[in-house]
Backbone atoms as SQL, in Angstrom:
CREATE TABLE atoms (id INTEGER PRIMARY KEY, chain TEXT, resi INTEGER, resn TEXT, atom TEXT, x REAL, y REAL, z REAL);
INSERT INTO atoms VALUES
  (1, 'A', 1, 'UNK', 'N', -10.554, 14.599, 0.379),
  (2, 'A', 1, 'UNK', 'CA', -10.896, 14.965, 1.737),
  (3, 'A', 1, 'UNK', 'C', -9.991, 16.103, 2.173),
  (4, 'A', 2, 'UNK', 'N', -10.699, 17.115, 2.848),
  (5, 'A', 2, 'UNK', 'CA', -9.905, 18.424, 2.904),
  (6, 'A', 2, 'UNK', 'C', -9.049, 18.234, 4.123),
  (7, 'A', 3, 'UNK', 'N', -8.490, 19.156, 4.782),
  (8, 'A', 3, 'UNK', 'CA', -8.166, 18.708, 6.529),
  (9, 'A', 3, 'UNK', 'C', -6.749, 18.792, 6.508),
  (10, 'A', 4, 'UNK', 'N', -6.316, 18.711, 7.721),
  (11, 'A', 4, 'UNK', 'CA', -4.801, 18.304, 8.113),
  (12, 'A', 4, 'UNK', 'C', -4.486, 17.321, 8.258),
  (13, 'A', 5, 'UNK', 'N', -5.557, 16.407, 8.438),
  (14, 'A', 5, 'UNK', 'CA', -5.287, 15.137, 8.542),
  (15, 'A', 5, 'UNK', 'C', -5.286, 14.139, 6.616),
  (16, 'A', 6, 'UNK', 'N', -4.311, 13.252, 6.304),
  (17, 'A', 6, 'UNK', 'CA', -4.170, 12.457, 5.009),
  (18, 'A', 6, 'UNK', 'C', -4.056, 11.292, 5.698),
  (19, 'A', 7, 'UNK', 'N', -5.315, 10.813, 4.580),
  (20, 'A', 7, 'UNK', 'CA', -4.576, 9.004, 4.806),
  (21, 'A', 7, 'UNK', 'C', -4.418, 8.500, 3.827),
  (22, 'A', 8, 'UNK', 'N', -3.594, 7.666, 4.104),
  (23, 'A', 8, 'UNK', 'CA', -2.068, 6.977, 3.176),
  (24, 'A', 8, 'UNK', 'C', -3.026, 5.743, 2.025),
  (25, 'A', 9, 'UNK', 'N', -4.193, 5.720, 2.279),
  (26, 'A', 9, 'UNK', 'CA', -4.818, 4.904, 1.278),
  (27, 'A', 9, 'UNK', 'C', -6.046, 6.120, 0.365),
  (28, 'A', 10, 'UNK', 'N', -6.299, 6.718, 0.547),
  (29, 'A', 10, 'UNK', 'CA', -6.742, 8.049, -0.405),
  (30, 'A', 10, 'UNK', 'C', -5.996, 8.568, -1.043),
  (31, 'A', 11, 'UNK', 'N', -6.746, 7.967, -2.562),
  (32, 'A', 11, 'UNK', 'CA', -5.746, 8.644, -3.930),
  (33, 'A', 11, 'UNK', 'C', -7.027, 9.248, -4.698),
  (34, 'A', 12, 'UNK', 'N', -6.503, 10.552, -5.141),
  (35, 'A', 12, 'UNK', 'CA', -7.405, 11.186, -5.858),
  (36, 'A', 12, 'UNK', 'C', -9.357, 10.743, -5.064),
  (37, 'A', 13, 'UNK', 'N', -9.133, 11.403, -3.583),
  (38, 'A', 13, 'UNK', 'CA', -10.187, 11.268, -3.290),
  (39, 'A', 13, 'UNK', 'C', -11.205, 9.945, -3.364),
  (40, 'A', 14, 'UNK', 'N', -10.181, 8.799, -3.864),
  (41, 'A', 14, 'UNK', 'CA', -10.635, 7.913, -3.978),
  (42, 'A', 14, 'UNK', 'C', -9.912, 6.636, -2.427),
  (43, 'A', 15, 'UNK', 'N', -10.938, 6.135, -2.562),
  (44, 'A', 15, 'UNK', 'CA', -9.949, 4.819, -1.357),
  (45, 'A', 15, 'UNK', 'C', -9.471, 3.623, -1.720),
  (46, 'A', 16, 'UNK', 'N', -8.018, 3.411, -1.871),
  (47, 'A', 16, 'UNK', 'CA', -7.376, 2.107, -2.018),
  (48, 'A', 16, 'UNK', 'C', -7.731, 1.473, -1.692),
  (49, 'A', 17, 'UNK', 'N', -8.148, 0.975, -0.746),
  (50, 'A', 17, 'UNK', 'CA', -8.146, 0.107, 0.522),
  (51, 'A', 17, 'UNK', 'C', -9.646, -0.333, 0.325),
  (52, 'A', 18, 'UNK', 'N', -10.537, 0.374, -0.711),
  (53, 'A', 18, 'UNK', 'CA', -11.846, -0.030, -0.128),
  (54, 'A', 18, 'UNK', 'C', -12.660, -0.168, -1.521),
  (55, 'A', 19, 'UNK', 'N', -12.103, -1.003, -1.933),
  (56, 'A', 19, 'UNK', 'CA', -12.382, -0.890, -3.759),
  (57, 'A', 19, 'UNK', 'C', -12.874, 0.295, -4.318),
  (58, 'A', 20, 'UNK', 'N', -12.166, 0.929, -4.415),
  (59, 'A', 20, 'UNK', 'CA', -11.793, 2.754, -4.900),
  (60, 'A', 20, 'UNK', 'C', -12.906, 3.138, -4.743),
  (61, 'A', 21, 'UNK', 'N', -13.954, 3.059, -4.083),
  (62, 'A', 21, 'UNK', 'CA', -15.081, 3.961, -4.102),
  (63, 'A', 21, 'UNK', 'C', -14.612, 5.562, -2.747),
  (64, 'A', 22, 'UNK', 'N', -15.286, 6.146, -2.832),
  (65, 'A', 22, 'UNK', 'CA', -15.131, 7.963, -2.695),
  (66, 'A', 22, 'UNK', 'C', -15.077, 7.272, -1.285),
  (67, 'A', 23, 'UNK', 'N', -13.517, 8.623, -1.145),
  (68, 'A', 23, 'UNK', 'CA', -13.421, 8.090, 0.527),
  (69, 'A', 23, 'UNK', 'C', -13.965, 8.473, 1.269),
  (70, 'A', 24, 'UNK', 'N', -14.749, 8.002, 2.618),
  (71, 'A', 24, 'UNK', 'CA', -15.998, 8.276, 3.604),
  (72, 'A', 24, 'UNK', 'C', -15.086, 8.301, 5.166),
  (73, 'A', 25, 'UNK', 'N', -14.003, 8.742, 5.580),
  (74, 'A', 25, 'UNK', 'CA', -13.568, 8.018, 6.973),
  (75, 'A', 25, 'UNK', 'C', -14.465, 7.401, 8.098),
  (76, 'A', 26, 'UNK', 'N', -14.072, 5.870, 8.107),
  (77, 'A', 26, 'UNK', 'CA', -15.177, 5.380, 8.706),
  (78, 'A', 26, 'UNK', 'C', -16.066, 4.727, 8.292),
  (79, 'A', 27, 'UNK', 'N', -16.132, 4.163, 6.714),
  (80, 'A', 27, 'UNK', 'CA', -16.608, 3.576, 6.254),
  (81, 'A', 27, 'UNK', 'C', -16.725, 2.388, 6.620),
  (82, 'A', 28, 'UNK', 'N', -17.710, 1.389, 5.801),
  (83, 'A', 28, 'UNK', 'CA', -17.336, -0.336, 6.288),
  (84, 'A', 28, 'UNK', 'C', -15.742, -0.459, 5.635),
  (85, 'A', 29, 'UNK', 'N', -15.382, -1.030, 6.463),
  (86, 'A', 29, 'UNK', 'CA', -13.781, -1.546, 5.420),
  (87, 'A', 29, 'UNK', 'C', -12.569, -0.558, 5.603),
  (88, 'A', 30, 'UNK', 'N', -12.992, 0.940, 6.204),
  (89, 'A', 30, 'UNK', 'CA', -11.830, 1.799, 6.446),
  (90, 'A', 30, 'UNK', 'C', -11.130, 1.726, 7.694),
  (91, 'A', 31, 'UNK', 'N', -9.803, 1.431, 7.209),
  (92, 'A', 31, 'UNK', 'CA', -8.770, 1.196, 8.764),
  (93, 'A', 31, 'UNK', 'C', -9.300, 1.946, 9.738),
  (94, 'A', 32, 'UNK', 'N', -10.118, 2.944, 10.384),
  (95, 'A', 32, 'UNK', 'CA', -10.123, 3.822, 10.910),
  (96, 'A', 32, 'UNK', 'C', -11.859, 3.101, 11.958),
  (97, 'A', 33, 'UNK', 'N', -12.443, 2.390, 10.893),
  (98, 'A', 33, 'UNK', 'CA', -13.769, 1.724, 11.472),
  (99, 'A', 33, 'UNK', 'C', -13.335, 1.542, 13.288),
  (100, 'A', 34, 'UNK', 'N', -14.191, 1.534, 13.365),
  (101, 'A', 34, 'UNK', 'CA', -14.080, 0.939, 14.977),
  (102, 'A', 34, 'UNK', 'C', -13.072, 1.103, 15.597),
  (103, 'A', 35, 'UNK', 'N', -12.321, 2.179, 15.442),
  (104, 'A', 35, 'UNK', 'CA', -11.133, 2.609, 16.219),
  (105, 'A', 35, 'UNK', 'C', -11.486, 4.148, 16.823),
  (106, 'A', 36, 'UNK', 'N', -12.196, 4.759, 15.858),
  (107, 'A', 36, 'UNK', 'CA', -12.560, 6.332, 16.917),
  (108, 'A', 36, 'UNK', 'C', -13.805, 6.660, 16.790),
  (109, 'A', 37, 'UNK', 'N', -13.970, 7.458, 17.386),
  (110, 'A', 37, 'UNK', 'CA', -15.583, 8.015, 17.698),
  (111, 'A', 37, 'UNK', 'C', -15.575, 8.946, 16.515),
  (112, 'A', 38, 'UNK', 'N', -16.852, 8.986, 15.710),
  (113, 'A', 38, 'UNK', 'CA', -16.815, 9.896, 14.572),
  (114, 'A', 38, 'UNK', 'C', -18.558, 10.369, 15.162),
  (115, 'A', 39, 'UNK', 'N', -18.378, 11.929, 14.490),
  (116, 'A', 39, 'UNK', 'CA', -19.784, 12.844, 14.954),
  (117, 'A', 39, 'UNK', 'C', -20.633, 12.302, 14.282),
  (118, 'A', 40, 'UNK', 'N', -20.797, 11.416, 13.279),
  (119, 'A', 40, 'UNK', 'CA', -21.920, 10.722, 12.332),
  (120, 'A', 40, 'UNK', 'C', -21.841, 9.409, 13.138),
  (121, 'A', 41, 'UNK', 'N', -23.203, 9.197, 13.830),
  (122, 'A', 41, 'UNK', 'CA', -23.410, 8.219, 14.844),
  (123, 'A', 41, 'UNK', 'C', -23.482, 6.787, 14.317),
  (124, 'A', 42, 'UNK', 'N', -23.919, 6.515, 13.057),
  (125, 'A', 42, 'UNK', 'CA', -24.222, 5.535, 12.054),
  (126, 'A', 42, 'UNK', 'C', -22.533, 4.775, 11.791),
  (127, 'A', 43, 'UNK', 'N', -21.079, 5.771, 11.842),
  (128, 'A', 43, 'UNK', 'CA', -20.583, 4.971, 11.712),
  (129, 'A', 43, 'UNK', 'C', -19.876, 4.691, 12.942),
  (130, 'A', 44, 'UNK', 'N', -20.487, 4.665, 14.282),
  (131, 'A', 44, 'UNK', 'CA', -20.249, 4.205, 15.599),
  (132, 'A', 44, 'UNK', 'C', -20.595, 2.506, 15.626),
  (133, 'A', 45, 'UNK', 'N', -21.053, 2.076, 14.888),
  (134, 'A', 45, 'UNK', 'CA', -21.551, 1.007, 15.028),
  (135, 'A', 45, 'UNK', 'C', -20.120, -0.201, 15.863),
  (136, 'A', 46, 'UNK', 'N', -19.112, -0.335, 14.930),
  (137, 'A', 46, 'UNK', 'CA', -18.251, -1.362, 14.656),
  (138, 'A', 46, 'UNK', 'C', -18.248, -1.342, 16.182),
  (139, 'A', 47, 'UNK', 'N', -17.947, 0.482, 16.637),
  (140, 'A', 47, 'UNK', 'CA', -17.201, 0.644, 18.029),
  (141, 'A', 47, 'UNK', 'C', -17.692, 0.207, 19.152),
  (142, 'A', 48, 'UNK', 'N', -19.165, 0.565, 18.666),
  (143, 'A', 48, 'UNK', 'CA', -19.556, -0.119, 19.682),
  (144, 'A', 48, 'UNK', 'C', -20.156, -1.777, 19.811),
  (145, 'A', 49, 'UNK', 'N', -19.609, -2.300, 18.990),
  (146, 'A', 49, 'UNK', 'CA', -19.719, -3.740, 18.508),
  (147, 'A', 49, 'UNK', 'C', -18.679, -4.246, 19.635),
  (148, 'A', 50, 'UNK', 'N', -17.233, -3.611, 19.589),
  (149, 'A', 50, 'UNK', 'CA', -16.346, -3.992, 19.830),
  (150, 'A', 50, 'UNK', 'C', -16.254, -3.470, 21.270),
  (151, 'A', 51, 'UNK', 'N', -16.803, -2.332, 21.823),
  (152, 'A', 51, 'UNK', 'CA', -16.507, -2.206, 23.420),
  (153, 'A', 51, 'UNK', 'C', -17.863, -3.781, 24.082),
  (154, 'A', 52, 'UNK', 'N', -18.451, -3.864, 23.117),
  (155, 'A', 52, 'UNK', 'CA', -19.428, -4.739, 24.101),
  (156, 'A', 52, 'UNK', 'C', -18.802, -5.690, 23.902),
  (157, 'A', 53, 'UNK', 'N', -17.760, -6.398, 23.552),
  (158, 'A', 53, 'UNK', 'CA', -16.988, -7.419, 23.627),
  (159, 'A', 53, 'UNK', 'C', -16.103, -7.160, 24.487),
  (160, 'A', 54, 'UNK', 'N', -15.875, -6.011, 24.312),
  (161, 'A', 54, 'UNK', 'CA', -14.052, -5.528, 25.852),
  (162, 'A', 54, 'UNK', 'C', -13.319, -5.864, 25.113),
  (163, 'A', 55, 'UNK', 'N', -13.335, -5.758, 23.381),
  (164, 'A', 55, 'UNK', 'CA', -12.160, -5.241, 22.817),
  (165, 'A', 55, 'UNK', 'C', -11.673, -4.068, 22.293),
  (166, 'A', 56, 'UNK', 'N', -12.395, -2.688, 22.982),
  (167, 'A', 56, 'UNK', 'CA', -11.903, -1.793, 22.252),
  (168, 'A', 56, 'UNK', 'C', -11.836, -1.127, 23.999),
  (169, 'A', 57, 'UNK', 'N', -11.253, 0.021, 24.471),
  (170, 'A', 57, 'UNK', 'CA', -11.164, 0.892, 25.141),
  (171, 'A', 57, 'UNK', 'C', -12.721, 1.341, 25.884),
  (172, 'A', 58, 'UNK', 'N', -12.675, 1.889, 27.445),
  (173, 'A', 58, 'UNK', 'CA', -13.789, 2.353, 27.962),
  (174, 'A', 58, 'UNK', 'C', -13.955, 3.867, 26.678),
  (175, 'A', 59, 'UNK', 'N', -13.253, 4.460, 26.180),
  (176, 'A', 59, 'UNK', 'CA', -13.156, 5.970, 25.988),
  (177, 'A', 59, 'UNK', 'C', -13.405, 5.846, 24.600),
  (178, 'A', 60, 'UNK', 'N', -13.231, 4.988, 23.535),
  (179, 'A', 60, 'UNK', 'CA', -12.991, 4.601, 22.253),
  (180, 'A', 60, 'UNK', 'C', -11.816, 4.624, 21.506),
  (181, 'A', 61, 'UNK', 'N', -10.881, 5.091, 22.452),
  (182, 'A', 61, 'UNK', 'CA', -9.482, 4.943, 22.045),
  (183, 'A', 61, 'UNK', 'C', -8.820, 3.547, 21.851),
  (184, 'A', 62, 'UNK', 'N', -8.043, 3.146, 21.884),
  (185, 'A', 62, 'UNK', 'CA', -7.194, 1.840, 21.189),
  (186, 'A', 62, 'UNK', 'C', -5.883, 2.061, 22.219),
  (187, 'A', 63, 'UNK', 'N', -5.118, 1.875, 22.823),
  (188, 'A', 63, 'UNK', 'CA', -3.849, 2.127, 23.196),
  (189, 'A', 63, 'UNK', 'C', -2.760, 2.341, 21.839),
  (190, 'A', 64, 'UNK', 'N', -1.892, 3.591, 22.324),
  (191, 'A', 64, 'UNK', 'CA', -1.136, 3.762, 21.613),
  (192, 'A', 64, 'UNK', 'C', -1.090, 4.226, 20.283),
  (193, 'A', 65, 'UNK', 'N', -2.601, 5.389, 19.987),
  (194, 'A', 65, 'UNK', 'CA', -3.312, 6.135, 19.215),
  (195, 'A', 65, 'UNK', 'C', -2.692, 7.275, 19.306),
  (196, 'A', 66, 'UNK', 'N', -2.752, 8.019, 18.015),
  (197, 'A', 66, 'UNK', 'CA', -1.949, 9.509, 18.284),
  (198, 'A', 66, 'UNK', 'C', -2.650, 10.284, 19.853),
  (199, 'A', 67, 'UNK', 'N', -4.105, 10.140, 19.583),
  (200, 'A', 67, 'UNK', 'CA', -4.374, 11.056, 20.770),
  (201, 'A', 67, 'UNK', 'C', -4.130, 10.660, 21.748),
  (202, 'A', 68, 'UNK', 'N', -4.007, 9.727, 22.449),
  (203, 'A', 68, 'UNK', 'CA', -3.140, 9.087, 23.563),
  (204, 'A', 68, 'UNK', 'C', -1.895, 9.220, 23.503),
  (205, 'A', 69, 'UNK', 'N', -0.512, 9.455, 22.917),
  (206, 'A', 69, 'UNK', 'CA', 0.416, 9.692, 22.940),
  (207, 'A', 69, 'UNK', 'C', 0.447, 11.060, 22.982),
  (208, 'A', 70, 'UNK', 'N', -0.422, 12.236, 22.988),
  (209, 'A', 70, 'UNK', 'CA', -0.258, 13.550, 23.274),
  (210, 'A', 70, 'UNK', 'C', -0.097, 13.747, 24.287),
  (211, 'A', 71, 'UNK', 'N', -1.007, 13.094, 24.911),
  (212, 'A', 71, 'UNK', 'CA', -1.170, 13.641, 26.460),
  (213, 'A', 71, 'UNK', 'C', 0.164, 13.789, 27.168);
């Protein structure tokens, strides 16, 4: 995965974390699921699984997310 952004479970383009298949951010099973809004609407699902419970943020943020600590 190209970017400025690395995550710490992608090795050789592959995902630790997700029985090594090719890493997708946002996949089923990727730390990242249901924590941010991604432009591929398909993997919005979790998020919005989880605001209709009132466990995730009005905004899709999480408290205490990098982009919340910018501000």
């Amino acid at each position: 995965m190209a970017g400025s952004w690395g995550c710490p479970h992608e090795v050789d383009d592959l995902c630790s974390k997700v029985n090594s298949l090719p890493c997708d951010p946002g996949m089923k099973g990727c730390t990242l699921a249901g924590r941010y809004v991604f432009a591929n609407d398909e993997k919005n699902e979790r998020l919005r699984q989880k605001q209709s419970r009132g466990d995730g943020s009005a905004d899709g943020r999480e408290s205490g997310t990098k982009q919340e600590n910018e501000r």
